[in-house]
FIVEX-459548 format. One record per residue (C-alpha): residue in one letter; z, y negated, x negated. Coordinates in steps of 0.02 Angstrom, whole numbers, plus 50000, padded with zeros to 5 digits. Example, Ala and Ser with C-alpha at 12.3 -4.5 7.8 and 13.67 -1.06 7.14 Angstrom:
# FIVEX-459548
{code->A, up->50390, north->50225, east->49385}
{code->S, up->50357, north->50053, east->49316}
END
This chain:
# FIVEX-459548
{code->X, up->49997, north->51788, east->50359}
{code->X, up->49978, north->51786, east->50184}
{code->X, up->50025, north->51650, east->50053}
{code->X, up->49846, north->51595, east->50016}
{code->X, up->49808, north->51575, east->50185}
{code->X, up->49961, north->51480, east->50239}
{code->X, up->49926, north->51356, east->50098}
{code->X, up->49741, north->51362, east->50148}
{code->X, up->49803, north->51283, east->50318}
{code->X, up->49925, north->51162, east->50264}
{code->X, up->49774, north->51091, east->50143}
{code->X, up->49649, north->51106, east->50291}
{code->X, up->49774, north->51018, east->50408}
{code->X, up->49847, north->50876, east->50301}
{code->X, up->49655, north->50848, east->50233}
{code->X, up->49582, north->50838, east->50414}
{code->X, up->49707, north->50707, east->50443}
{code->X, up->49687, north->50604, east->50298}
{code->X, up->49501, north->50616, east->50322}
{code->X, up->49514, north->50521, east->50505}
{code->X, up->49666, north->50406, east->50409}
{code->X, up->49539, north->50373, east->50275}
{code->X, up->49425, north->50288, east->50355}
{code->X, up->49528, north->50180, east->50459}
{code->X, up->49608, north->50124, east->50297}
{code->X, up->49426, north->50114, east->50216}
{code->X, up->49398, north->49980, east->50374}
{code->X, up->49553, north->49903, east->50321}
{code->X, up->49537, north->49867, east->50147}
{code->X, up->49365, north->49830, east->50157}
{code->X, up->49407, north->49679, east->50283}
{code->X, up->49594, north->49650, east->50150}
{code->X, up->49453, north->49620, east->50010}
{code->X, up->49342, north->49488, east->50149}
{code->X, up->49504, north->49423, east->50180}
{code->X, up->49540, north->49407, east->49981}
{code->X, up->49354, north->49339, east->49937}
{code->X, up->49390, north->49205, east->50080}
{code->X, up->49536, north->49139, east->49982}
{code->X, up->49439, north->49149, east->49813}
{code->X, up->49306, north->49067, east->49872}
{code->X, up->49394, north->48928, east->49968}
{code->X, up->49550, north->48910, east->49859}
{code->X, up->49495, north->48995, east->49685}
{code->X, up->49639, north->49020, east->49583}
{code->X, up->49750, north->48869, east->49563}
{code->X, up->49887, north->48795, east->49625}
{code->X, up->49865, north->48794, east->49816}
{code->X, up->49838, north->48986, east->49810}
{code->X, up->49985, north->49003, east->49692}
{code->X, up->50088, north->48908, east->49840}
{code->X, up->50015, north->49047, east->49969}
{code->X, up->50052, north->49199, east->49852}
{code->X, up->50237, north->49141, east->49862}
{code->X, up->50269, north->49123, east->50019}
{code->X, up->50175, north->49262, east->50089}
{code->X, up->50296, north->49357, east->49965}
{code->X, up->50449, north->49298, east->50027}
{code->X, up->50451, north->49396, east->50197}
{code->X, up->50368, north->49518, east->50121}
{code->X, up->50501, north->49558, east->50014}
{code->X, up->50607, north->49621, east->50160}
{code->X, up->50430, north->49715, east->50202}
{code->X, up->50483, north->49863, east->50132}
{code->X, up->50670, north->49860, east->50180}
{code->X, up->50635, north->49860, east->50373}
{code->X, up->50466, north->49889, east->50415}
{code->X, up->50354, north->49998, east->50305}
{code->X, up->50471, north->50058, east->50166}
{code->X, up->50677, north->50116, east->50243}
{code->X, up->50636, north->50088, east->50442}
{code->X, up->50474, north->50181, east->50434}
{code->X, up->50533, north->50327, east->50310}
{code->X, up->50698, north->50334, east->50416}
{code->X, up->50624, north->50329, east->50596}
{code->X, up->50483, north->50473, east->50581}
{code->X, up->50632, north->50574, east->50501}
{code->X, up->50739, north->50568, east->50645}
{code->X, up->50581, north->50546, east->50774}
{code->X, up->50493, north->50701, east->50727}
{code->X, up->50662, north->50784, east->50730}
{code->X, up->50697, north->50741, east->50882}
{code->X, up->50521, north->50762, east->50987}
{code->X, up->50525, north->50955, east->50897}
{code->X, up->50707, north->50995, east->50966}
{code->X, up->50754, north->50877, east->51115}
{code->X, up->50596, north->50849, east->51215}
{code->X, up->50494, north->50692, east->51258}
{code->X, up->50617, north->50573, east->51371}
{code->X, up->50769, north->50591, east->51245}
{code->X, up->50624, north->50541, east->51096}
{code->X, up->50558, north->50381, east->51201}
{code->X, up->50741, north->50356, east->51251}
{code->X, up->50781, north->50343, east->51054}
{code->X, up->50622, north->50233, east->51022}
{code->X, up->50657, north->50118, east->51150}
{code->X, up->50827, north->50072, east->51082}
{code->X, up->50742, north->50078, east->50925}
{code->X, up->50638, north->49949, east->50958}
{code->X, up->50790, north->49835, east->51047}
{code->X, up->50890, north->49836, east->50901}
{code->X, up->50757, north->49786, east->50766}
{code->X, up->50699, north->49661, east->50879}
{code->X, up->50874, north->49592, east->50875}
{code->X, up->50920, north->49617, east->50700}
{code->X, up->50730, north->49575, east->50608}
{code->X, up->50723, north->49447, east->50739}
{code->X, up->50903, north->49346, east->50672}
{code->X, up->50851, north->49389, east->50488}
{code->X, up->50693, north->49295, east->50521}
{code->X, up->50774, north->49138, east->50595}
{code->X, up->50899, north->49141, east->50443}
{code->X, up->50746, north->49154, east->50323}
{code->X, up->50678, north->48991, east->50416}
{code->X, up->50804, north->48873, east->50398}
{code->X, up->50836, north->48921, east->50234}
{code->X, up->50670, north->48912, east->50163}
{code->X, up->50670, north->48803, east->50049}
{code->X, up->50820, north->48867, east->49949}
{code->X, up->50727, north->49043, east->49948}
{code->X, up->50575, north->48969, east->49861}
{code->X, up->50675, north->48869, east->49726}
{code->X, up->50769, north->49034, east->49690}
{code->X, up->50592, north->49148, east->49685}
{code->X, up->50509, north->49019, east->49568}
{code->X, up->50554, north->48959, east->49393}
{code->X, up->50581, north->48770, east->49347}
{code->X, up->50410, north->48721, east->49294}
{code->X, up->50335, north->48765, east->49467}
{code->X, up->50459, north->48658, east->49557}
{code->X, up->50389, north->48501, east->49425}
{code->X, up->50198, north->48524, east->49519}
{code->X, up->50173, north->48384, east->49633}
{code->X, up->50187, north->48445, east->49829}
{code->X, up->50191, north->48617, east->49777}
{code->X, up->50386, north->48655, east->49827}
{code->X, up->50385, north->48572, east->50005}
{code->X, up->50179, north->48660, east->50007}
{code->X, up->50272, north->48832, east->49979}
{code->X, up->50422, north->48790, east->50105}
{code->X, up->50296, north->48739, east->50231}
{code->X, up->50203, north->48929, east->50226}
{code->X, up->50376, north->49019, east->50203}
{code->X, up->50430, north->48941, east->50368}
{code->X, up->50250, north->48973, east->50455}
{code->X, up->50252, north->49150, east->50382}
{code->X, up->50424, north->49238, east->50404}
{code->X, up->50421, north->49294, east->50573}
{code->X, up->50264, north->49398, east->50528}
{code->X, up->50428, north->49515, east->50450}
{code->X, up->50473, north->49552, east->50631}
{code->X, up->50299, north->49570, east->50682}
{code->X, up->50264, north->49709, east->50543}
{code->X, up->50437, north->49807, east->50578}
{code->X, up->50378, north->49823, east->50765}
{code->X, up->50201, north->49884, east->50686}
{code->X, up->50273, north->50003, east->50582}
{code->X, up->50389, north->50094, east->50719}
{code->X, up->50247, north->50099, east->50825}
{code->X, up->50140, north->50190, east->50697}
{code->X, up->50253, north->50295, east->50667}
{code->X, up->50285, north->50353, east->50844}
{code->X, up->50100, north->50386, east->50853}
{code->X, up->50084, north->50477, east->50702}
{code->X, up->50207, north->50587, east->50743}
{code->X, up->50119, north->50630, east->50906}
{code->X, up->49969, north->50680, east->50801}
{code->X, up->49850, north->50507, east->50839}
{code->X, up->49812, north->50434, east->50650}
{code->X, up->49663, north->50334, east->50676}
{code->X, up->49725, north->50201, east->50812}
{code->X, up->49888, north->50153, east->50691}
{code->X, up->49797, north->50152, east->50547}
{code->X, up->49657, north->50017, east->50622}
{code->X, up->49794, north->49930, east->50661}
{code->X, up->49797, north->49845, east->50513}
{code->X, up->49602, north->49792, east->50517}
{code->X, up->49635, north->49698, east->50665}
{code->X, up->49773, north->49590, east->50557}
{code->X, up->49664, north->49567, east->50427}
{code->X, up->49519, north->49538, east->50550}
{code->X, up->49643, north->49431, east->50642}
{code->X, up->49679, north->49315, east->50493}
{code->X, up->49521, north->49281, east->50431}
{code->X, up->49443, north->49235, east->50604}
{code->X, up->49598, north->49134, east->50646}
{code->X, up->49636, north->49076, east->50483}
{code->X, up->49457, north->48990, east->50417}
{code->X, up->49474, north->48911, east->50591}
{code->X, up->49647, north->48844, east->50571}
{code->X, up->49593, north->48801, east->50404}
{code->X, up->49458, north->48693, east->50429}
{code->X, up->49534, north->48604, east->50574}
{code->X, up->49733, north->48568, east->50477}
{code->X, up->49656, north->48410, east->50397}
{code->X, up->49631, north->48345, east->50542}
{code->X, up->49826, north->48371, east->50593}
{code->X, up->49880, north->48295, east->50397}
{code->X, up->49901, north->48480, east->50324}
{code->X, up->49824, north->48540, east->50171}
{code->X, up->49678, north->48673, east->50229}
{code->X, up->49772, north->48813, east->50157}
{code->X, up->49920, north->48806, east->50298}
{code->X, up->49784, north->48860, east->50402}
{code->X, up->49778, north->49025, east->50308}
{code->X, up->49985, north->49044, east->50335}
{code->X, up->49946, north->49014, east->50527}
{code->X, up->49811, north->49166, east->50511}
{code->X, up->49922, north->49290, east->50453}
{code->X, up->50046, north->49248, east->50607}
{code->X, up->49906, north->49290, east->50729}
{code->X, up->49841, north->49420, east->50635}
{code->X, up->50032, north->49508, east->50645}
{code->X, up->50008, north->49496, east->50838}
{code->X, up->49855, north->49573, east->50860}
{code->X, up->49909, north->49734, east->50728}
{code->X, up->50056, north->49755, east->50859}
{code->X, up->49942, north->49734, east->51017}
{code->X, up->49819, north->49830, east->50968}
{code->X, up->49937, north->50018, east->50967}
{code->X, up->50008, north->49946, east->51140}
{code->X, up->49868, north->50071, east->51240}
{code->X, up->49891, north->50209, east->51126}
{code->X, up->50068, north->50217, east->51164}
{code->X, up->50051, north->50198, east->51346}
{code->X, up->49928, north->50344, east->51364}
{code->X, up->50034, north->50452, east->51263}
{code->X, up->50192, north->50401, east->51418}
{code->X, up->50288, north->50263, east->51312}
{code->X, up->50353, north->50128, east->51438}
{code->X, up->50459, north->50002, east->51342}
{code->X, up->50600, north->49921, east->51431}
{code->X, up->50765, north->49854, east->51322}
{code->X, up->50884, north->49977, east->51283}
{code->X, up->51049, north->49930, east->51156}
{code->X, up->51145, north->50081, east->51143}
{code->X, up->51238, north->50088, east->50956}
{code->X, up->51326, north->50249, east->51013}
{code->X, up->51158, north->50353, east->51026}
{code->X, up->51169, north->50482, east->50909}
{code->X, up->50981, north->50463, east->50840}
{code->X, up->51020, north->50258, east->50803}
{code->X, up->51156, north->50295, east->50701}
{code->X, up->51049, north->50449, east->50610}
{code->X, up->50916, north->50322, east->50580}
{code->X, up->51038, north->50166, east->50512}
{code->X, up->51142, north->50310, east->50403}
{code->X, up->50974, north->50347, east->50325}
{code->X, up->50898, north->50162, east->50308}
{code->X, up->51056, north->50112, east->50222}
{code->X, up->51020, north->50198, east->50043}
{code->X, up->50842, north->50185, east->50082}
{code->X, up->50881, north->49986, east->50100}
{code->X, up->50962, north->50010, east->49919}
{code->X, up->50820, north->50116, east->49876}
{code->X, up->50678, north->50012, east->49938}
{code->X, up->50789, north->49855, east->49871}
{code->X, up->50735, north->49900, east->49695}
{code->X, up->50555, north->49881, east->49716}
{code->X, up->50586, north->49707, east->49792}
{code->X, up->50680, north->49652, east->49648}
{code->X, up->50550, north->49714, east->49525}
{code->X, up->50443, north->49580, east->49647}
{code->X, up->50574, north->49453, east->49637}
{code->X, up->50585, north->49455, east->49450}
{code->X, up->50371, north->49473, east->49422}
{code->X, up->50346, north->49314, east->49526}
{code->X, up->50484, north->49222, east->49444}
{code->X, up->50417, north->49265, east->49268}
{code->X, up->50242, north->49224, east->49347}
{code->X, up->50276, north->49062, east->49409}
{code->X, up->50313, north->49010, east->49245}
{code->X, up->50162, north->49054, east->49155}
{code->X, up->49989, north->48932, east->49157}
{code->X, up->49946, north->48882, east->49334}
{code->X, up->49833, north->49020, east->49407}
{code->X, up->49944, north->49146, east->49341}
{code->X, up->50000, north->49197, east->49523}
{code->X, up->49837, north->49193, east->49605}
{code->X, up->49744, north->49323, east->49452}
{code->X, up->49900, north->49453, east->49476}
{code->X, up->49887, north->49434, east->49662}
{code->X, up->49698, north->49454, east->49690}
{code->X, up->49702, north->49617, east->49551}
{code->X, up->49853, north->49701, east->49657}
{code->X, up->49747, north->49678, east->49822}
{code->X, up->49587, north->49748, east->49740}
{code->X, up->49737, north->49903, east->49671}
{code->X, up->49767, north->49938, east->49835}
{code->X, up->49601, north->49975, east->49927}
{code->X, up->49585, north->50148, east->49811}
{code->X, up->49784, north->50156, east->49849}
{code->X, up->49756, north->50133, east->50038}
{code->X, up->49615, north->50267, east->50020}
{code->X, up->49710, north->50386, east->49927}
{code->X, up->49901, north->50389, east->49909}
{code->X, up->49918, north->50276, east->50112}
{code->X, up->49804, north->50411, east->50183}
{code->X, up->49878, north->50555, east->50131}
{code->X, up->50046, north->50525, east->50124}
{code->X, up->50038, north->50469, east->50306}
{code->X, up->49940, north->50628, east->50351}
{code->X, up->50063, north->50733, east->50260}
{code->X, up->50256, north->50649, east->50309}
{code->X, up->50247, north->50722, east->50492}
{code->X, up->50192, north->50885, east->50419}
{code->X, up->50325, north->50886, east->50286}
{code->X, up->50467, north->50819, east->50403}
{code->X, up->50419, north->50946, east->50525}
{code->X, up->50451, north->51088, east->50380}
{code->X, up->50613, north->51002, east->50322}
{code->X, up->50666, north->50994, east->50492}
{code->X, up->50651, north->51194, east->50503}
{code->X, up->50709, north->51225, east->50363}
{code->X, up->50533, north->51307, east->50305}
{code->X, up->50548, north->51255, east->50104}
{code->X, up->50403, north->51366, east->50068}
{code->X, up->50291, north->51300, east->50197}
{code->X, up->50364, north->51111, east->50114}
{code->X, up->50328, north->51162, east->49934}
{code->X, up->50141, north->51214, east->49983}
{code->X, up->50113, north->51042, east->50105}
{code->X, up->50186, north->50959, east->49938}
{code->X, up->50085, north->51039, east->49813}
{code->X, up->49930, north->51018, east->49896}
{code->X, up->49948, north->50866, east->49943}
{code->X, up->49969, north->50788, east->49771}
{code->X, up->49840, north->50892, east->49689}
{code->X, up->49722, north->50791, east->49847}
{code->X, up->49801, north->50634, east->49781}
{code->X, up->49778, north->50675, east->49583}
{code->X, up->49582, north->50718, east->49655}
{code->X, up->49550, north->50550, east->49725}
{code->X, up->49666, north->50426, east->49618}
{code->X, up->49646, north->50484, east->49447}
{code->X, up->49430, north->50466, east->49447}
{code->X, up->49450, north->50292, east->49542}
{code->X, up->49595, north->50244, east->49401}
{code->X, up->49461, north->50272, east->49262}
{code->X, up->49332, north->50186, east->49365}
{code->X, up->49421, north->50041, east->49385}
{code->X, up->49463, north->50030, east->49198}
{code->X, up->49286, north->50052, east->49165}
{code->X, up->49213, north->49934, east->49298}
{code->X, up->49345, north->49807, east->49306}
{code->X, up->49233, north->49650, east->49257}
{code->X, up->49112, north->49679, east->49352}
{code->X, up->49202, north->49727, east->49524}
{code->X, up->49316, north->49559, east->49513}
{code->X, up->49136, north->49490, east->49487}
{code->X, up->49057, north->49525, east->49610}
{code->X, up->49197, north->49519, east->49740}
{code->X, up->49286, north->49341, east->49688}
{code->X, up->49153, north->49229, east->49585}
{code->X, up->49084, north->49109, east->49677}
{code->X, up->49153, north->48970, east->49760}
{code->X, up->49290, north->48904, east->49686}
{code->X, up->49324, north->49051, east->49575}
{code->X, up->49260, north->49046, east->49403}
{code->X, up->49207, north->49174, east->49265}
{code->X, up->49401, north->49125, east->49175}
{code->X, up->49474, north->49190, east->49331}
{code->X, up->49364, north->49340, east->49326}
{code->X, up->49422, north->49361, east->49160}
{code->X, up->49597, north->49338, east->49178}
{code->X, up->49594, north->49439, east->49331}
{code->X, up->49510, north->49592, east->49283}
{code->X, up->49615, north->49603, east->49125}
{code->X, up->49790, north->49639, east->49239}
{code->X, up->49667, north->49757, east->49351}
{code->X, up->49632, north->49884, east->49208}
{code->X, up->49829, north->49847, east->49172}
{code->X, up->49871, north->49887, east->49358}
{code->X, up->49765, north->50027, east->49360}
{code->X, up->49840, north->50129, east->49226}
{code->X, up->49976, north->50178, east->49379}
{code->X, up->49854, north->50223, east->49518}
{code->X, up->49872, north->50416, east->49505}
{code->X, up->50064, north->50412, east->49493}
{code->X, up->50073, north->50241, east->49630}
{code->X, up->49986, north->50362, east->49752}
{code->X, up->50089, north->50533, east->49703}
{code->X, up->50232, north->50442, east->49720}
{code->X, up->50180, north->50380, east->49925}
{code->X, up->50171, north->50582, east->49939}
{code->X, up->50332, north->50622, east->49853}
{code->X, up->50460, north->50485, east->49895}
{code->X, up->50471, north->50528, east->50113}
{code->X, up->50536, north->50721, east->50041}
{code->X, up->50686, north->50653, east->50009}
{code->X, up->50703, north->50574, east->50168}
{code->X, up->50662, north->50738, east->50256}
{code->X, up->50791, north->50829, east->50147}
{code->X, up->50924, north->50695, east->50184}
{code->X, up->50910, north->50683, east->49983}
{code->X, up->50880, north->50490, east->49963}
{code->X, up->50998, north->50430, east->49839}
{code->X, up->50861, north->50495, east->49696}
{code->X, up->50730, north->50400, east->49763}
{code->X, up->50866, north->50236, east->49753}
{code->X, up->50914, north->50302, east->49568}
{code->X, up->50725, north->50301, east->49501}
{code->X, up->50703, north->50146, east->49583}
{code->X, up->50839, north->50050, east->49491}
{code->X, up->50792, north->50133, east->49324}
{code->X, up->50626, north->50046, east->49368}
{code->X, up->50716, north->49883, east->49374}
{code->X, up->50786, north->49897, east->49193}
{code->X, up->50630, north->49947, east->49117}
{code->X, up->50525, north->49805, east->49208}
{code->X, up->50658, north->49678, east->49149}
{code->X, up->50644, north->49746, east->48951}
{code->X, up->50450, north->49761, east->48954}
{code->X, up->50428, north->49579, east->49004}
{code->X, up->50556, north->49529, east->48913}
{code->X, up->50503, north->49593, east->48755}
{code->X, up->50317, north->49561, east->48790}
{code->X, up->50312, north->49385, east->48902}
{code->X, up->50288, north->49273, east->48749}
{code->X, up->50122, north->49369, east->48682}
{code->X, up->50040, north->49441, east->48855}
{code->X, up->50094, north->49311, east->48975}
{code->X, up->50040, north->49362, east->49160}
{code->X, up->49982, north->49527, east->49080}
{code->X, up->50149, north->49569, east->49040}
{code->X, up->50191, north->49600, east->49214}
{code->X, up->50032, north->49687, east->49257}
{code->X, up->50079, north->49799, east->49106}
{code->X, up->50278, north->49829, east->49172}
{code->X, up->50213, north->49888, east->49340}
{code->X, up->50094, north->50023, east->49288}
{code->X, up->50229, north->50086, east->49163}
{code->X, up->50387, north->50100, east->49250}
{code->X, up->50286, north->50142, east->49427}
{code->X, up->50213, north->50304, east->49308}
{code->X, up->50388, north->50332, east->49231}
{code->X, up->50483, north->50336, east->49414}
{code->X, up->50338, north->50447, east->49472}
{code->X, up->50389, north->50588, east->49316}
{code->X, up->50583, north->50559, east->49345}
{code->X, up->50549, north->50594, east->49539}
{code->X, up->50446, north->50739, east->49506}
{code->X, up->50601, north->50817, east->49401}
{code->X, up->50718, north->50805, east->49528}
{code->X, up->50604, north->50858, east->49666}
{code->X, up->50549, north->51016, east->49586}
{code->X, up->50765, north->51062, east->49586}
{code->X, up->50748, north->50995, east->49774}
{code->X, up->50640, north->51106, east->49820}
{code->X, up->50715, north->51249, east->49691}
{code->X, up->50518, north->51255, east->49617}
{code->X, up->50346, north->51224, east->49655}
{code->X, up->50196, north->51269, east->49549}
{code->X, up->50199, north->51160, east->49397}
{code->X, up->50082, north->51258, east->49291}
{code->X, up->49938, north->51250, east->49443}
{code->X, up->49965, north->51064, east->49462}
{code->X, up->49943, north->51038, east->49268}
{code->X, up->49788, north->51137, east->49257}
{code->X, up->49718, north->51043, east->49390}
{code->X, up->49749, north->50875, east->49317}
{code->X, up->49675, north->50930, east->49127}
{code->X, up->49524, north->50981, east->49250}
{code->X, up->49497, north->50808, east->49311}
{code->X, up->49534, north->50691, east->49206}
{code->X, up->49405, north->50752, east->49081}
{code->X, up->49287, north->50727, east->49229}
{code->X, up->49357, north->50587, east->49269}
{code->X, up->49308, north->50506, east->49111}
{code->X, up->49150, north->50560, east->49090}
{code->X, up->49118, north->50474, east->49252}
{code->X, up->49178, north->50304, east->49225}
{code->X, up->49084, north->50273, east->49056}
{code->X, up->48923, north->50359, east->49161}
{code->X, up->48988, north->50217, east->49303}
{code->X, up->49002, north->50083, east->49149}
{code->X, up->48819, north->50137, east->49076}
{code->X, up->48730, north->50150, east->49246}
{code->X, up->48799, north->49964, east->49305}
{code->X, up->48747, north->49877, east->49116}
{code->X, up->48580, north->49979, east->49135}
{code->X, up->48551, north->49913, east->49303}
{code->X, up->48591, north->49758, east->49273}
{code->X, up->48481, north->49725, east->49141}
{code->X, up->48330, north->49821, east->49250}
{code->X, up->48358, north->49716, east->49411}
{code->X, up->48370, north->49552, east->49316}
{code->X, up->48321, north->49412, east->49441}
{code->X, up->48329, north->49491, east->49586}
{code->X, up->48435, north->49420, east->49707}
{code->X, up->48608, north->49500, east->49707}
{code->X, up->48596, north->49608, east->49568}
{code->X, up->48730, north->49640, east->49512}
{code->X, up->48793, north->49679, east->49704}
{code->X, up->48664, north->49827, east->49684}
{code->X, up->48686, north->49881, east->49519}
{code->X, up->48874, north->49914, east->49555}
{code->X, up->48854, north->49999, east->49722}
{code->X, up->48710, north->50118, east->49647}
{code->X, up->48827, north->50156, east->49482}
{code->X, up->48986, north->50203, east->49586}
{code->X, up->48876, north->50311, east->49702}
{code->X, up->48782, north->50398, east->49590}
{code->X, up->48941, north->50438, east->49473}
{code->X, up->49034, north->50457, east->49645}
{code->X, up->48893, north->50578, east->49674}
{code->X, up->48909, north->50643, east->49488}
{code->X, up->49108, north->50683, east->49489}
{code->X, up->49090, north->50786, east->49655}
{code->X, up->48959, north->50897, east->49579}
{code->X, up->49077, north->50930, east->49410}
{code->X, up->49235, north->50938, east->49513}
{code->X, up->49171, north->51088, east->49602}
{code->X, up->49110, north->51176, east->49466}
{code->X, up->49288, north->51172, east->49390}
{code->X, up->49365, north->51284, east->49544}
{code->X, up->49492, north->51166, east->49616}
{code->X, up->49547, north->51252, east->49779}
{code->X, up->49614, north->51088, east->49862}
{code->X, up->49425, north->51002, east->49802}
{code->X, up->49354, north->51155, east->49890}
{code->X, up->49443, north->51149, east->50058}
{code->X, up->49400, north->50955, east->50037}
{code->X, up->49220, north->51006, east->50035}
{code->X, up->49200, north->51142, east->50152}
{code->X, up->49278, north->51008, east->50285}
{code->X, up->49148, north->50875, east->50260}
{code->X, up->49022, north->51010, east->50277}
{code->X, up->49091, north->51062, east->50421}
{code->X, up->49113, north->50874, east->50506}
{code->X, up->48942, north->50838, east->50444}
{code->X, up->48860, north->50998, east->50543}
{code->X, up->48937, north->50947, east->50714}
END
């Protein structure tokens, strides 16, 4: 088999993949922005929502350390290692026990994070927020509501990956439009009933994303049971693949730690500037993340079985193509949506957030740390590709040395730009030391993986970006245009948006494969193909 063809399949198979993950996660972040325009709308951006941001942050911050971030990176290592060499009833036998110990571990850390609350609140917020009347025992209140979602996310995120490495994407990845589906249902409910029960509406909202947790775990429950998953507790520290999967969590935990410090510090820094300061950063990361969820969530979970499959055989070649094309998808898909979001910021928050109790200030203040936040898109989704590599290569103390050099340089850029940018500041930090842990990764990687094809990867990227911009300024024109033409027609500017990013949508596909990308062309010729059946 020759090269070309080998790296014509490992494009075809991690882009068939991402295709069926893609639009689960399209569901999902379409129903994440409902769920977001609920909260503008009811809430706005003030001091209630600022109270919400907080403590929805708080178990999130352990998110990443033992659900989606160390566990999940850790556990499809050692899972897909196992199911290729040992067989299906020592690979359940390791999930089950799996499953045991995180319920007992997550489970304690979650109690803990309960009873002390309010001491984690006063430590995540500066002094001036504490001064706002109601707003510390408010935030205490949804911390308390809202931690054990942590276990309920872990127990997602082991489940998903036990599914994904069995080859079933779409299932896990819905999984999450049933939590956001979950808290908006359940949430507006509970929201409009907690006055009658002497809460403030919003505690309704911290009650949603509870139920919402349940159903994202319920929902994979048949999926695993069809593929022969029976759980039934299991605690066995001696197994062999536990202590594979703890040895590898624990510099992922110091890894993954990083990030959630860079959190710790933005909301801390946050909290102190104007009132609404919270709310703007938070609704701007959520919009972030639908092209993120589209791009870099899709593909890298299409790709980490593939990869950790090579790693596991020791194929580097066959890891160096899955790698290669993979990011050169990701630098297809990211960089074009990065420009269109500078481009179309204003209007998007616009037309998504303002109404209600949202005003045209937030818009403003909200799209400005959106075009900050989306200077890192292309390298934020490279990186989703790149970091699981070192997992599979047993390699993960570089992915915790970037991540602490990202710490240092978010602490000077705020510090030395906080007084003049404000909230901006920190919208600023992320998308510079996200791109700058993205190149330092890259580095190391390429002496990982002793090469992979620099030169092809660069030529691609001075292909699109070009393209890229030409698109968002056609995006830009086509929206003002439109606007201006459908004046007075009821929800305008809805339209005008939705015809300018599908007709440059339409516009950078045409250019992009005119330019000869071969990963844009396998891309292509798959559509085609799914489109004939």
């Amino acid at each position: 088999m020759t090269r070309m063809t080998k790296n014509s399949q490992q494009t075809g198979s991690i882009a068939r993949s991402a295709g069926i993950v893609g639009i689960a996660v399209m569901a999902s972040r379409l129903l994440g922005l409902v769920r977001e325009q609920v909260f503008a709308g009811l809430f706005g951006a003030g001091a209630a929502y600022d109270a919400f941001v907080v403590a929805y942050r708080i178990p999130n911050l352990l998110r990443d350390l033992f659900a989606e971030g160390a566990l999940s990176a850790a556990f499809v290592t050692v899972f897909t290692d196992f199911k290729t060499r040992l067989g299906r009833d020592l690979t359940w036998r390791l999930a089950r026990n799996v499953i045991t110990t995180l319920i007992l571990i997550v489970g304690a850390i979650c109690l803990a994070g309960m009873l002390c609350s309010r001491d984690i609140v006063m430590l995540l917020t500066a002094e001036g927020y504490h001064h706002i009347p109601g707003q510390l025992d408010l935030t205490t209140l949804m911390t308390v509501i809202m931690f054990p979602f942590l276990l309920l996310v872990a127990l997602s995120a082991v489940s998903m990956g036990m599914l994904n490495t069995m080859g079933k994407f779409f299932v896990p990845s819905m999984a999450s439009c049933f939590f956001n589906l979950g808290s908006i249902v359940a949430g507006v409910t509970l929201t409009l009933s907690a006055p009658y029960f002497g809460y403030q509406p919003i505690v309704g909202m911290a009650w949603g994303v509870v139920i919402g947790g349940i159903l994202q775990v319920a929902v994979q429950i048949p999926s695993l049971r069809r593929e022969g998953f029976r759980y039934r507790p299991l605690l066995d520290f001696a197994d062999p693949g536990l202590r594979r999967i703890l040895l590898l969590m624990l510099p992922a935990v110091i890894g993954f730690a990083a990030p959630q410090i860079n959190n710790f510090i933005n909301t801390w820094f946050a909290s102190g500037c104007e009132t609404g300061s919270l709310s703007w950063l938070q609704y701007a990361y959520r919009v972030l993340w639908f092209p993120i969820g589209l791009v870099g969530s899709s593909l890298a979970i299409a790709a980490m079985p593939v990869m950790s499959r090579h790693a596991s055989t020791g194929d580097r070649d066959a890891l160096r193509q899955a790698y290669t094309s993979a990011t050169v998808m990701s630098f297809l898909l990211s960089i074009p949506a990065m420009f269109g979001l500078l481009f179309l910021a204003q209007p998007i928050i616009r037309v998504l957030f303002e109404r209600g109790e949202f005003g045209a200030l937030d818009t403003e203040k909200t799209a400005l740390a959106l075009s900050l936040y989306a200077l890192s898109l292309f390298a934020f989704a490279a990186l989703k590709i790149a970091i699981p590599i070192f997992y599979a290569l047993n390699k993960t103390r570089f992915p915790v040395i970037g991540a602490f050099l990202t710490v240092a340089l978010n602490l000077l850029i705020i510090f030395t730009t906080i007084d003049r940018l404000q909230y901006s500041a920190i919208a600023l930090s992320f998308a510079l030391f996200t791109t700058f842990n993205f190149l330092f990764l890259a580095v190391i990687l390429h002496r990982c993986l002793q090469g992979f094809p620099v030169n092809y990867m660069l030529i691609c990227v001075l292909k699109i970006v070009p393209v890229s911009i030409v698109t968002g300024a056609l995006a830009w024109w086509l929206n003002k245009s439109l606007l201006a033409l459908l004046a007075g027609i009821p929800l305008a500017a809805v339209w005008s948006l939705f015809a300018a990013i599908l007709c440059s949508a339409i516009f950078y596909a045409a250019c992009i494969s005119a330019v000869r990308i071969p990963e844009a062309d396998d891309i292509r010729k798959r559509i085609i193909e799914r489109l004939r059946r």
